[in-house]
C-alpha positions, 0 to 999 in steps of 0.5 A: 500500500505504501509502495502504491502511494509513493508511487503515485505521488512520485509520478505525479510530483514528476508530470507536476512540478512544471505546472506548479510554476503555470499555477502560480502565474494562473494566482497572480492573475486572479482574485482570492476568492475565484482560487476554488474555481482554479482548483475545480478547473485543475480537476477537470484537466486532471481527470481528462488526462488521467482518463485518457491514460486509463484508456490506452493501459486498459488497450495496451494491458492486452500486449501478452509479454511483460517485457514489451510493456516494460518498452513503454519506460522509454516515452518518459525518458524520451520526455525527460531527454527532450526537457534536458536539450529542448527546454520548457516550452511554457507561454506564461505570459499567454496562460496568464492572459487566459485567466483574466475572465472569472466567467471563463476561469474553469474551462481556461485552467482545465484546457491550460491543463491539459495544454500544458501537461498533456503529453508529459501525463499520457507519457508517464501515467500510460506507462505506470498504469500499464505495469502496476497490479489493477488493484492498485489502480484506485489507490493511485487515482486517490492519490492524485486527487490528493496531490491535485489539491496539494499542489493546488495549495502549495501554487497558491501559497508560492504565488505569495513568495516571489523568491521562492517562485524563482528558484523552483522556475530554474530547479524545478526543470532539472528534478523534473528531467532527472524523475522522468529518467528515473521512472522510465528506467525503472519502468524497464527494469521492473518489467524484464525489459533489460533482463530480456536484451540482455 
């Protein structure tokens, strides 16, 4: 059970620390008393990329040999090799130009959501759904609606220590390169995959 939560919260602090900074900018554009509705958006978003992800395991648990799941360990590398040379590719001054409206504040933090996390959740959340036990599946989703409000407050609290904000937005790249790297390869380690080629 205790593996099953950390494993969860590992993979969502890697998807999440880039979209803790686009968080903080979202609280610097609005008022105090719309922040819950950046939170409904939040899960909105989350529960779109997170079912997406669902849907292509439940597909791809059908592949027969273990090892081949293990292949899919190269996506989050890929991901976290393509942070490394290319950077973040985050318009945060166009994220905070989306959030000015309260009328429209849900939709435009959900679609910001999944705009700005979509490849990088799919990429790392098909992948560990595909290679844990299903019954460790719900855990895991409740630990994500909990870090979801977690990083939520956390967003909001940081959005007030601008010194803060600043060193996350230079280190927080570098631990989301190295967690992704991480996961991948443990991902091929845990399914046989290294144990197959070689």
């Amino acid at each position: 059970m205790v593996k099953t939560i950390l494993t969860g919260v590992t993979a969502y602090i890697s998807t999440g620390l880039d979209y803790l900074i686009i968080l903080m900018v979202i609280f610097s554009r609005v008022k105090h008393q719309d922040r819950w509705l950046v939170l409904v958006g939040d899960f909105v978003g989350t529960i779109v990329l997170v079912g997406s992800s669902l849907i292509l395991a439940l597909v791809l648990g059908f592949v027969p040999a273990p090892w081949l799941l293990g292949l899919l360990g190269l996506i989050p590398i890929y991901l976290g090799l393509k942070l490394w040379f290319q950077g973040d590719d985050d318009d945060t001054a166009e994220i905070a130009n989306r959030v000015t409206n309260p009328q429209s504040l849900i939709m435009s933090v959900a679609v910001i959501t999944m705009a700005t996390c979509g490849a990088d959740n799919v990429g790392i959340y098909v992948p560990l759904f595909t290679t844990v036990e299903p019954a460790a599946i719900p855990l895991i989703l409740l630990t994500f609606a909990v870090m979801v409000v977690l990083f939520w407050e956390i967003g909001y609290r940081l959005a007030c220590l601008p010194k803060v904000a600043t060193v996350l937005e230079k280190q927080g790249r570098y631990l989301t390169i190295a967690v992704y790297i991480l996961i991948g390869l443990y991902i091929l380690w845990d399914n046989g995959t290294f144990a197959h080629f070689l």
